[in-house]
N, C-alpha and C positions, 0 to 999 in steps of 0.2 A: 500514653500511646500503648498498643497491645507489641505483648512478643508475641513473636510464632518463630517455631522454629520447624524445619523438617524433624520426621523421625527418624534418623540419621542421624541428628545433628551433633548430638553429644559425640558419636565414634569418630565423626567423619570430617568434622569442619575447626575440629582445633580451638572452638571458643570463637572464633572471628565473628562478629553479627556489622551488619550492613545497613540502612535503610531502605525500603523497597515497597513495593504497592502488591497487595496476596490477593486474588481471589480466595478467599480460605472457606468458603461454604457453599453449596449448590443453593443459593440464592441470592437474588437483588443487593448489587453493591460491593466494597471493598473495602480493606482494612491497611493503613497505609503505618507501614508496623518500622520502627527505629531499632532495632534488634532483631534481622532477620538471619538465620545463618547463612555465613555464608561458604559457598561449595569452593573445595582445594581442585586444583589443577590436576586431570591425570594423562595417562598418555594420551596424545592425539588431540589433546585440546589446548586450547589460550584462555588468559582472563581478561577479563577488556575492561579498562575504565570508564564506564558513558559517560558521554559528554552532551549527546543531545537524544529524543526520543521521543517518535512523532504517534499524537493520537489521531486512531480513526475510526471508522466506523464498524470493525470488527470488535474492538475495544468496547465502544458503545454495546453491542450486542451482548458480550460479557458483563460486562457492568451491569446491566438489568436480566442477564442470565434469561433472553429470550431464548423461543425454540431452537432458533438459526445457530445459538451460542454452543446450544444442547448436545443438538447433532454434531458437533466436532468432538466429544466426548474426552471432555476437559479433563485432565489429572490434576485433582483440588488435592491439598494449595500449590498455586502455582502463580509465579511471579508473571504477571502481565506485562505487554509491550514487546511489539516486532519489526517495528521501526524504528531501527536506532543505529548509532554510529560513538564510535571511540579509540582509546588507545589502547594497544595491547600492554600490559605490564607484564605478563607471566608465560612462558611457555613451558607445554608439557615434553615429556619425553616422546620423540619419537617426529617431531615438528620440525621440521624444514622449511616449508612454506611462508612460514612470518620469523620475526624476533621481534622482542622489546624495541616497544616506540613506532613501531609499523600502527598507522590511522587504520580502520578499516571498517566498513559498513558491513550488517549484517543482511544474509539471506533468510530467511524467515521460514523459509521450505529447508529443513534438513534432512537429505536424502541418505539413503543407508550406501548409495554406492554399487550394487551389487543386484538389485535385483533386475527384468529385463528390460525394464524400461529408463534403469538408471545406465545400463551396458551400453543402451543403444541411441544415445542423445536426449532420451525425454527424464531426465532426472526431476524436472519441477514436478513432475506427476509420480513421483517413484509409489512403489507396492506398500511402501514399510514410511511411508512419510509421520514424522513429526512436525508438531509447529512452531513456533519460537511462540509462548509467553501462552500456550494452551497447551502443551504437551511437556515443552521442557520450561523452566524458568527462564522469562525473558527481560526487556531491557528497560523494566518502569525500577530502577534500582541504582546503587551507587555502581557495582561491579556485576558482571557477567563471564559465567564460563561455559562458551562454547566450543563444540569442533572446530577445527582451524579450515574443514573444508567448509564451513558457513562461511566464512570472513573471505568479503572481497576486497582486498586491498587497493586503498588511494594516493594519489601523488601526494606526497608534501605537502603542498600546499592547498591541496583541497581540504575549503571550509567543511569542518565533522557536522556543523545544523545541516548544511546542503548533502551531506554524504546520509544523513538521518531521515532523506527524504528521496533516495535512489528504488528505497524498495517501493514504494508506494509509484513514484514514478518510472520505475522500470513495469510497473503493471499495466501505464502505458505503453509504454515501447512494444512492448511484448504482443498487447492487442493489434497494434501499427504493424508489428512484424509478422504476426498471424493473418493479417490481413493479405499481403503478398503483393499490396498494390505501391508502387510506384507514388509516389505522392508529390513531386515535382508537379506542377502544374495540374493537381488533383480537387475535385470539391467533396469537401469532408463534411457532413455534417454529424453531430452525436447529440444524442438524448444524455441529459444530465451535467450540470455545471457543478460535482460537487468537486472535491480534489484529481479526480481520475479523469472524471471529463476534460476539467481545465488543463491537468498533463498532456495528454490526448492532443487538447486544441496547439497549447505550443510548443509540443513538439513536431506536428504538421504544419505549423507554422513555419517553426526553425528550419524542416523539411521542403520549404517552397512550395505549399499547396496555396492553391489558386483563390478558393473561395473554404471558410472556415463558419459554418453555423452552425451554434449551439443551444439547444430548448434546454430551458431552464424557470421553475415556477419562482424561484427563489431573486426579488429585485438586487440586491446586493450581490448575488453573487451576477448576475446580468450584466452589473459595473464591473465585476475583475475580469470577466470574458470579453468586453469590450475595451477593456483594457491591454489586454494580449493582442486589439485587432483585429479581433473576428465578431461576426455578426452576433445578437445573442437575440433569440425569441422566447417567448412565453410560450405556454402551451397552448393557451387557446387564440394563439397568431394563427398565420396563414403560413403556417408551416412549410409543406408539399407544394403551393402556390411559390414562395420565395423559394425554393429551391430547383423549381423548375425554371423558372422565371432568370436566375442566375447562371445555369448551366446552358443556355441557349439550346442549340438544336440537340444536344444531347438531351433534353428532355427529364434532366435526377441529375442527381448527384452519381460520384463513382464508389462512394463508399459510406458506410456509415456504421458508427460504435452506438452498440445501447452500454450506457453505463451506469443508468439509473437503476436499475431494478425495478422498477414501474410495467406491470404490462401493460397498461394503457398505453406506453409509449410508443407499443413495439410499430402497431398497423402504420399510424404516418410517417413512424420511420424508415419502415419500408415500400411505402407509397411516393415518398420523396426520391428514391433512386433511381437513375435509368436502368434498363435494360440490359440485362449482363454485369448486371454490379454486385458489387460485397456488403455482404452486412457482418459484424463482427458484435456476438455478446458477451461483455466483460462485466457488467452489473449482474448481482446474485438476487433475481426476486425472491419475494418468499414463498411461491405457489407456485406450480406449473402455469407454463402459458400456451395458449393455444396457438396456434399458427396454418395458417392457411396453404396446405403444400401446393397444390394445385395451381393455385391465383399467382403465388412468389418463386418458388421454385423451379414448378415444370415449365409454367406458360412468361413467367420474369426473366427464368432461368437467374434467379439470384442466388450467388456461393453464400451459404450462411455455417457460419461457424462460429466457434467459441476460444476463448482465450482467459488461462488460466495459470496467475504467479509470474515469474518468470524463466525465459532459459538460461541454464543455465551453461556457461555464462556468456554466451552471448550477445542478451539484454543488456546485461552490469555493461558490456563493453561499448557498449553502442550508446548506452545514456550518461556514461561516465565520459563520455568523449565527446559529447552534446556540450555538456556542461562545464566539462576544463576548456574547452573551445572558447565560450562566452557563447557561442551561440543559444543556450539554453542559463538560466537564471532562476534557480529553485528557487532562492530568498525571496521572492520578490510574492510566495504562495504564502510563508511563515506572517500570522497575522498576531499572534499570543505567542508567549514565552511565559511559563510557570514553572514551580518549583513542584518535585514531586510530591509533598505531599497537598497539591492540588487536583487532583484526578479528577474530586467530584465536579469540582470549575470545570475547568477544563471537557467534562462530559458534556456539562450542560451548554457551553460555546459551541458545541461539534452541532447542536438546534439553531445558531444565532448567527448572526452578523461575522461568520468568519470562515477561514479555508484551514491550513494546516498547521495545529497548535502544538507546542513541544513542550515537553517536561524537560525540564534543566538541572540536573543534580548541584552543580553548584550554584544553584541559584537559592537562599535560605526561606527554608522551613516556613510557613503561614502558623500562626497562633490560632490552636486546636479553638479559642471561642470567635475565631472570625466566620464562623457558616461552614465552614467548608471540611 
């Protein structure tokens, strides 16, 4: 296995190395290194044991170090992984907020706090944002030291796999709450059955919306959206036809999430709404899209907006209370469990037959001549 260490390491980290997964070169792939050092505690932060840490498809985007990776302007080497959850062992000085044995999931947006948009509720957009596991080292490792304002802390009892899947599902909530719409007795439908979508579908479910349809090209994932209870179509269904067809005389739906990133998707999904509805984009295409003001906007009068991370915290608290309720059931997304030095697996699953895959630090090692 390769070392790497920061260049720090020798002053700073006391010999401790760790296991962890490095972007360590502006290119294709990763080095899944048994000797990583590892960072000391200082004030204002905690060290966190993970326990569980979920891949997706920003990860993928690193992993092949595409454009989309680029333009976040990665600090190589850098520990990947932003979904994740564990136990705090270490606090710094100056920490009030947690102590040793406190569970807690991470925010993945680390806001500096201070600037105006962090003074004035919008901290998920802050001026000075880093990322977890593209700016500071994140949670593809044994241990993590973050700020103690990243760390949202969980009941006791809440399962760390399902607290390792709050951020990715609070990126629903958040679109749901961007939205502004009342979802009790609402028809939802959204473009894209991948993990965001299917959050999306049940938490509107959990929600009490009325009718739930999901376009989706992918068959398998069709079955876990049907699974949740809501309709699932393919793209070349009759989309905007079912959707009017289900909303009676309201003539659309009242809301709908692009989550694919597909611009193809956008026009029927905004053909499928009534009149005076919301359309929310939370999928990141790779190109600009076009959009017809005119046609949606003026003469639809459709509110279109955008939804981005979560708020903070807000979201945490609203998906965190979904989910201690029972009304909400993350596990039931987790379709793989891998060890970290499985990444490359694990990438290639995020193409196939599954939804939300977790690297498991205590789960042992894969033998370096197995493929992987």
């Amino acid at each position: 296995m390769t070392s790497l260490r920061a260049p720090e390491a020798e002053s700073t980290h006391a010999g401790s190395t760790m296991r962890a997964v490095v972007k360590a070169r502006p290119e294709r792939g990763v080095e899944f290194v048994t000797a990583y050092a590892e960072p000391q505690v200082s004030a204002g932060k905690v060290k966190i044991q993970i326990a569980a840490a979920s891949v997706c498809g920003t990860d993928r985007a690193l992993y092949e170090y595409s454009p989309m990776a680029q333009a976040f302007n990665l600090k190589i080497p850098v520990v990947l992984g932003h979904e994740c959850a564990g136990t705090v062992i270490e606090v710094g000085s100056g920490v009030e907020s947690l102590k040793v044995g406190d569970r807690v999931a991470l925010e993945s947006h680390v806001a500096c706090w201070d600037c105006y948009p962090c003074r004035t509720g919008d901290a998920h957009n802050c001026l000075n944002m880093e990322l977890l596991g593209l700016h500071l080292d994140g949670g593809f490792a044994e241990r993590l030291v973050v700020p103690a304002a990243a760390c949202f802390r969980l009941p006791e009892d809440f399962p760390l796999e399902q607290g390792a899947l709050l951020e990715p599902a609070g990126v629903a909530m958040h679109a749901i709450q961007r939205s502004k719409i009342d979802l009790t007795g609402a028809d939802v439908v959204i473009s894209g059955g991948g993990p965001v979508g299917l959050f999306i579908a049940a938490i509107a479910g959990a929600m009490g919306a009325a009718n739930v349809v999901v376009v989706e090209p992918n068959a398998y994932r069709r079955g876990l959206i049907e699974a949740l209870g809501a309709t699932a179509l393919a793209p070349e269904d009759d989309v905007v036809g079912t959707c009017r067809k289900l909303s009676g005389d309201k003539i659309g739906f009242d809301v709908a999430f692009e989550a694919s990133g597909v611009p193809a998707a956008l026009p029927a999904l905004l053909e499928a709404l009534r009149r005076e509805a919301t359309a929310v984009a939370v999928g990141i295409p790779g190109k600009p899209i076009e959009l017809d003001v005119a046609a949606y906007l003026i003469k639809k009068g459709l509110t279109f907006t955008g939804s981005f991370g979560r708020a903070l915290w807000g979201t945490w608290e609203q998906i965190a209370e979904l989910v201690a309720s029972g009304k909400l059931d993350l596990s039931k997304f987790v379709t793989h469990r891998l060890p970290l030095s499985a990444l490359d697996a694990a990438i290639g699953l995020l193409s196939q037959d599954s939804c939300k895959v977790l690297l498991i630090p205590a789960l042992p090692d894969r033998p370096r001549n197995d493929g992987q």
